[in-house]
C-alpha positions as a Markdown table, in Angstrom:
| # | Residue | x | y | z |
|---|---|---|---|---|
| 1 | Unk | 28.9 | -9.4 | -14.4 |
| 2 | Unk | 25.9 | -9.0 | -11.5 |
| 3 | Unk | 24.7 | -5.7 | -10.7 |
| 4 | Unk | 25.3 | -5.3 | -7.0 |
| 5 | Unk | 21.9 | -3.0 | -5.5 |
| 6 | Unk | 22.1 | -0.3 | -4.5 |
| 7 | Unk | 23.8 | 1.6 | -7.4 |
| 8 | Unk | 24.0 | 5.3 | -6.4 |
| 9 | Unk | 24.6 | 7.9 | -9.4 |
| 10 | Unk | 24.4 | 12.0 | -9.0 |
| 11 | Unk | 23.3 | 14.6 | -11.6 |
| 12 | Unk | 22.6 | 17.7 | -12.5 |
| 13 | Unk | 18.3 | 17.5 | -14.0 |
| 14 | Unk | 18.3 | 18.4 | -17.4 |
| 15 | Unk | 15.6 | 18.3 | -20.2 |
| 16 | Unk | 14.4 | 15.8 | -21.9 |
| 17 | Unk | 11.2 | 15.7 | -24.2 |
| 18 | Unk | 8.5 | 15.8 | -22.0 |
| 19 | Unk | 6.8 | 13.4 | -23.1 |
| 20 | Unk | 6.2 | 11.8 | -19.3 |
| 21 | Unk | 4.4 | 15.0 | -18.4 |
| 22 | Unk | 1.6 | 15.1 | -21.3 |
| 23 | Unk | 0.1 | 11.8 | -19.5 |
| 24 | Unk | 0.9 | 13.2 | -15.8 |
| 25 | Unk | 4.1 | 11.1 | -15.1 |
| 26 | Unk | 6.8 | 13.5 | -15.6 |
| 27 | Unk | 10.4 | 12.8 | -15.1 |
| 28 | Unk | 14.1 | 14.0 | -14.0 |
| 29 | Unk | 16.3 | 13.6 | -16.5 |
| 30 | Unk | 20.3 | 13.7 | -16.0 |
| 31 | Unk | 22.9 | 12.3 | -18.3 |
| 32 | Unk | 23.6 | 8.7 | -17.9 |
| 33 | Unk | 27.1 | 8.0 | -16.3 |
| 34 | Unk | 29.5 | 6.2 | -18.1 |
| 35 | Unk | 29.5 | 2.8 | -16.3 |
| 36 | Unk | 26.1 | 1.9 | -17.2 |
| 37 | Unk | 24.4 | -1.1 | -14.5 |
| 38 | Unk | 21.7 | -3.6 | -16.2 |
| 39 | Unk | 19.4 | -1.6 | -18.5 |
| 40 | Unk | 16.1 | -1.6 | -17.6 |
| 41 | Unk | 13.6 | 0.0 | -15.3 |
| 42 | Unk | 14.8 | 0.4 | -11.0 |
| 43 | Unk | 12.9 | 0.7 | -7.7 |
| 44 | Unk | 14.7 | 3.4 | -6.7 |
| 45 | Unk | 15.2 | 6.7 | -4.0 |
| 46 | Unk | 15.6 | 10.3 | -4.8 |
| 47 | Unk | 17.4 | 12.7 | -2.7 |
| 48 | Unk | 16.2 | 16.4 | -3.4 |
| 49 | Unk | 16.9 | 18.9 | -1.6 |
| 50 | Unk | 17.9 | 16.9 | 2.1 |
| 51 | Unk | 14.5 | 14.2 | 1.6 |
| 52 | Unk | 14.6 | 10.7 | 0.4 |
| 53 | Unk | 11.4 | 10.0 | -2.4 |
| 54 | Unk | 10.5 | 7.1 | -4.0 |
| 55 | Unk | 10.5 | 6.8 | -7.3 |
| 56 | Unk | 10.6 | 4.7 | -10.5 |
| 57 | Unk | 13.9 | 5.0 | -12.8 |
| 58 | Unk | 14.5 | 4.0 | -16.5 |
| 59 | Unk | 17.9 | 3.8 | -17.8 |
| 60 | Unk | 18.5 | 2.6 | -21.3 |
| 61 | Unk | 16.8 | 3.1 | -24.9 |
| 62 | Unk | 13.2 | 4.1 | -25.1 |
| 63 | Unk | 12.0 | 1.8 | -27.9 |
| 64 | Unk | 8.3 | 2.4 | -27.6 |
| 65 | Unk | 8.6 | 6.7 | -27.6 |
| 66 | Unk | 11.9 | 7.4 | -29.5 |
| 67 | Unk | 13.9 | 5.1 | -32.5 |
| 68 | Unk | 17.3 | 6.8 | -31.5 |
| 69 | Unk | 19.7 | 4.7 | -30.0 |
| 70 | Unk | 20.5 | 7.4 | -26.9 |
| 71 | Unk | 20.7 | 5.8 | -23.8 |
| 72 | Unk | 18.5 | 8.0 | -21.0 |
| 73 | Unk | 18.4 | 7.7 | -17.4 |
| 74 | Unk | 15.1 | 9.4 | -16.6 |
| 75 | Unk | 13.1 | 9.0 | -12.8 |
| 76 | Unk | 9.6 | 9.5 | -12.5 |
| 77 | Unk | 9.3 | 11.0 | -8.6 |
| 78 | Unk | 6.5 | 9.3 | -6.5 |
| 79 | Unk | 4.4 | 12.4 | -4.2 |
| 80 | Unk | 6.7 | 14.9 | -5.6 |
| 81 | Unk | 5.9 | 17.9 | -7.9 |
| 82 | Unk | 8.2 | 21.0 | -8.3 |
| 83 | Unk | 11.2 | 22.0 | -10.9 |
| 84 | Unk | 13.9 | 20.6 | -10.7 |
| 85 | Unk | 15.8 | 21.6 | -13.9 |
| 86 | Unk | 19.4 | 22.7 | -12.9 |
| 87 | Unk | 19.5 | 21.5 | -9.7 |
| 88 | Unk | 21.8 | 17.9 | -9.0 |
| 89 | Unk | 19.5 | 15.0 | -6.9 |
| 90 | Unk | 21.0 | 11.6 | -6.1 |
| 91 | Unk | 19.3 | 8.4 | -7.6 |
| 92 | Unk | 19.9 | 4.8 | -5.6 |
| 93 | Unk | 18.5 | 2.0 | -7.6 |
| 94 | Unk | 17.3 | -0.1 | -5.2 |
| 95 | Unk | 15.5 | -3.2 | -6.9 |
| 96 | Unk | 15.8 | -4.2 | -10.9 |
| 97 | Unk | 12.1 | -4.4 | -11.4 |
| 98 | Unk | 11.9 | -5.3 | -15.2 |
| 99 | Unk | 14.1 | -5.4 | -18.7 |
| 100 | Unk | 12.9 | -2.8 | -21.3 |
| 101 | Unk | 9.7 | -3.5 | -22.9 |
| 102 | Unk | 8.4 | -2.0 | -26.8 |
| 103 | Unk | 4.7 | -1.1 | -26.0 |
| 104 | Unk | 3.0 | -0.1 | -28.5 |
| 105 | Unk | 1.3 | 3.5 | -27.7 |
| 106 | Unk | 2.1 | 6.5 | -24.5 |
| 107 | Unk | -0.8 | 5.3 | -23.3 |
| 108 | Unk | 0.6 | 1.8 | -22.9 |
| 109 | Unk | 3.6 | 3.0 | -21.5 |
| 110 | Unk | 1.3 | 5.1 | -18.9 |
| 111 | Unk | -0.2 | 1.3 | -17.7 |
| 112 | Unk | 3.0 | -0.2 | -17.5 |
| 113 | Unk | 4.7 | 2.7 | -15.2 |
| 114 | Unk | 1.3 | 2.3 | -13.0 |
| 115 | Unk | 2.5 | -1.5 | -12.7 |
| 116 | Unk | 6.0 | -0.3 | -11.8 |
| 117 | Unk | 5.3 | 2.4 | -9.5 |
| 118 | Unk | 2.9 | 0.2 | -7.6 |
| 119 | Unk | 5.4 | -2.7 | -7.8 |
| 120 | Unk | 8.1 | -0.4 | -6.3 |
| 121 | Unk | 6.1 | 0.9 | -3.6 |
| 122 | Unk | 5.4 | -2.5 | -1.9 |
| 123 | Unk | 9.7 | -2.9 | -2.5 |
| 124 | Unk | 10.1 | 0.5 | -1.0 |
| 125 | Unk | 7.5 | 0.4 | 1.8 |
């Protein structure tokens, strides 16, 4: 079955390990609904509080920073900073930009989102 873009899903943020922010990249975490689209990583928009960001979404397993098989759904806002743990955004993928990769180090993973938030910039501009 094709994934028709845009998907929009709601959420309250919630925590998840923090590993995004040790290298700068931090992310909003809600649960991941239970009609899952294509897992992978998303152009996507973030409403927070009334405005529209870009951002960068991965929903699926997280082979390269965590060995359990728990699906997450975790956006990494672009030009945004501020807590938003508690409070319920709105995430429309807007473009599937890549499958799920196993990288081999954080660091790794840091290149790889640089690729995809520059990738969906250009898609969101």
């Amino acid at each position: 079955m094709a994934n028709l873009l845009p998907l929009t899903y709601a959420g309250v943020v919630i925590h998840g390990k923090g590993l995004g922010r040790t290298v700068g990249m931090p992310t909003a975490n809600i649960a991941p609904p239970e009609c899952l689209p294509l897992l992978g990583v998303y152009a996507s928009r973030v409403l927070v509080d009334n405005h529209w960001y870009a951002g960068v979404t991965n929903i699926g397993y997280r082979p390269s920073v965590d060995k359990r098989k728990e699906v997450s759904f975790e956006t990494h806002i672009l030009d945004f900073s501020g807590d938003l743990y508690g409070m319920v955004i709105t995430v429309r993928l807007c473009a599937f930009l890549r499958p799920t990769l196993q990288l081999h180090s954080l660091h790794a993973v840091k290149a790889q989102v640089l690729q995809d938030i520059q990738m969906a910039r250009q898609l969101l501009a």
